[in-house]
C-alpha positions as CSV (number, residue, x, y, z in Angstrom):
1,X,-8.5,-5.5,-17.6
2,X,-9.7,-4.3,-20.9
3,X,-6.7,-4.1,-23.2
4,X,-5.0,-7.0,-24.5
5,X,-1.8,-6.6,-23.0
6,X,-2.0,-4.5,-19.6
7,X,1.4,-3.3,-17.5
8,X,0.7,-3.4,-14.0
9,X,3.3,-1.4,-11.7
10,X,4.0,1.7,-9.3
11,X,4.2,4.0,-12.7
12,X,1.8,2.2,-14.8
13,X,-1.7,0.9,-14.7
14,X,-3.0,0.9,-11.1
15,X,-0.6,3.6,-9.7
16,X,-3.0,5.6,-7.6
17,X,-3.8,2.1,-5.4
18,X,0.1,0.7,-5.8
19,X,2.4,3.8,-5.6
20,X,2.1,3.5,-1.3
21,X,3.0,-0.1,-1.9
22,X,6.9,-0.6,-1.6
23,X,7.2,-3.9,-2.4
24,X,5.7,-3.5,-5.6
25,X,7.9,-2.7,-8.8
26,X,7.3,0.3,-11.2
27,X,6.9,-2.0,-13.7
28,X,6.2,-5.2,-11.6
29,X,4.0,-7.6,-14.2
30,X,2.1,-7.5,-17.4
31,X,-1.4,-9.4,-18.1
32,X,-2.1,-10.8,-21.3
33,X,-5.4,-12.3,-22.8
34,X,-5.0,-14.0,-25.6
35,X,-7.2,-17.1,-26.7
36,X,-10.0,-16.9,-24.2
37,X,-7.1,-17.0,-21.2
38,X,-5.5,-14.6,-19.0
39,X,-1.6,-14.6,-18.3
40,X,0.5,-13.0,-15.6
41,X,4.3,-12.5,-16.4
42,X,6.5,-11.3,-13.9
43,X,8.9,-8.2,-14.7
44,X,10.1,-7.5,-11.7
45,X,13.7,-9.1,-10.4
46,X,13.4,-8.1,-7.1
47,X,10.8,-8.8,-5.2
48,X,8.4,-11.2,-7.6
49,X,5.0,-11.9,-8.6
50,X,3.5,-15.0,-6.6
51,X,0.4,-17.3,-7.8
52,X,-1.1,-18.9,-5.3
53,X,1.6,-18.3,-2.5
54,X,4.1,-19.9,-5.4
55,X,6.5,-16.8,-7.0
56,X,6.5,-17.3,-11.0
57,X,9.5,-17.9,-13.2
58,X,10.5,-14.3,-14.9
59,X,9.4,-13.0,-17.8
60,X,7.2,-16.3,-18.7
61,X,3.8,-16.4,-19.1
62,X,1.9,-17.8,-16.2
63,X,-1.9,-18.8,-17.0
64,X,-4.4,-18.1,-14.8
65,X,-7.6,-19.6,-13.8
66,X,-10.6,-17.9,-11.5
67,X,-9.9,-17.7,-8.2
68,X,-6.0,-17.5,-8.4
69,X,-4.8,-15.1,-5.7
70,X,-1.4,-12.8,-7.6
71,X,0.8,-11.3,-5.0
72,X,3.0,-8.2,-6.3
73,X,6.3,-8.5,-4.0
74,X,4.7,-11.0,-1.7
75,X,2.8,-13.8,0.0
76,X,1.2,-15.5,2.7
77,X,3.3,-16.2,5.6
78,X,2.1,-17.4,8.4
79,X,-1.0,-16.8,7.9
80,X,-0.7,-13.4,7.2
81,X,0.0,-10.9,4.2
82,X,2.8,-8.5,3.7
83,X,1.7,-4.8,4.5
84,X,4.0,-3.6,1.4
85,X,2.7,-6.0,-1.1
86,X,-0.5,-5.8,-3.0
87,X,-2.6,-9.2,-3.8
88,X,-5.6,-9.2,-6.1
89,X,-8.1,-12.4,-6.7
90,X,-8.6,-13.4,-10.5
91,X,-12.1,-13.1,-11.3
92,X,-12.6,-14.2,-14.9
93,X,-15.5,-13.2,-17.0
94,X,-16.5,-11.0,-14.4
95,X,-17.6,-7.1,-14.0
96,X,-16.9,-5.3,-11.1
C-alpha cells in the first residue's frame, strides 16, 4: 500500500489478481494507515472480510498487526481455503 487510504475490490485497486475471484466484492475493503498502524474495514455485505479466520464487523476499522492473514469473501475451513476467495498476509514495514 502506498496511499493513505487504499480501496481494495474487483473494480478497484488489485483488479487484475481479484477480478477471477467471485467471492470477492467490487468494492470489498479499504486499508487505512494512519498513526504508524494499518486498518482493514470491511465494505462488503455479502460475503465479508475475515482476520485471522474471524469476519470483521462492517464498515469499522479493524487494526492490523504483522502476520494477520485478511480473507476477502472467505476463510479457512477445514483446513483448507476457498477457491473464490483471495487471502493476503500483512507484512508491515516491509518491501516486496
Amino acid at each position: 500500500l502506498n496511499q493513505n487510504l487504499t480501496v481494495v475490490g474487483r473494480e478497484n485497486v488489485m483488479k487484475e489478481y481479484l477480478s477471477s475471484k467471485s467471492f470477492v466484492s467490487r468494492k470489498h475493503a479499504e486499508f487505512l494507515i494512519e498513526a504508524d498502524k494499518l486498518w482493514v474495514k470491511n465494505h462488503s455485505n455479502t460475503n465479508h472480510t475475515y482476520v485471522n479466520n474471524e469476519m470483521i464487523r462492517d464498515n469499522e476499522y479493524f487494526e492490523l498487526h504483522d502476520g494477520d492473514v485478511i480473507g476477502f469473501g472467505g476463510k479457512e475451513i477445514n483446513g483448507s481455503l476457498q477457491d473464490e476467495a483471495a487471502y493476503f498476509r500483512v507484512r508491515i514495514g516491509t518491501c516486496i
